[in-house]
C-alpha positions in Angstrom: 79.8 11.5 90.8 76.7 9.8 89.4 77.5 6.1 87.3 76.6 6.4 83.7 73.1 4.2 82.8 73.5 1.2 80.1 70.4 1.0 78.5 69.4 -2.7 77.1 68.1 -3.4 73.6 64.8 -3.4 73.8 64.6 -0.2 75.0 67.1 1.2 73.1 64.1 -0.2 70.2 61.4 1.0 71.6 62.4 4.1 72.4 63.7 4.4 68.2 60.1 3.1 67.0 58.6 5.3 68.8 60.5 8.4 67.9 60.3 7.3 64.2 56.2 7.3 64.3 56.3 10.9 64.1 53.0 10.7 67.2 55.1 12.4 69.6 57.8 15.0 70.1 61.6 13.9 70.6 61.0 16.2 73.9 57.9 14.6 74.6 59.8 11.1 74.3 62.8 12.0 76.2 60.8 13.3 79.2 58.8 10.4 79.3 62.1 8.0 79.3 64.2 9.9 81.5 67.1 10.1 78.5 68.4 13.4 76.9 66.8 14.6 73.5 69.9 14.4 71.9 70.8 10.5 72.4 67.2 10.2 70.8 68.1 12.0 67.5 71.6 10.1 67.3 
């Protein structure tokens, strides 16, 4: 059974600025970062 990732602040941020710029998709983002859609949107 895979470990469970901890991702650090800063990308945490990064990934939330970029999602609230409106440029790009949250499916767009969440392929690009490797993270589900949904912990985006939370």
């Amino acid at each position: 059974m895979s470990k469970r990732r901890n991702h650090d602040v800063a990308f945490k941020a990064r990934v939330a600025l970029e999602a609230v710029t409106g440029e790009r998709t949250v499916s767009e983002l969440a392929a690009e970062h490797g993270v589900n859609p949904t912990m985006i949107r939370q």
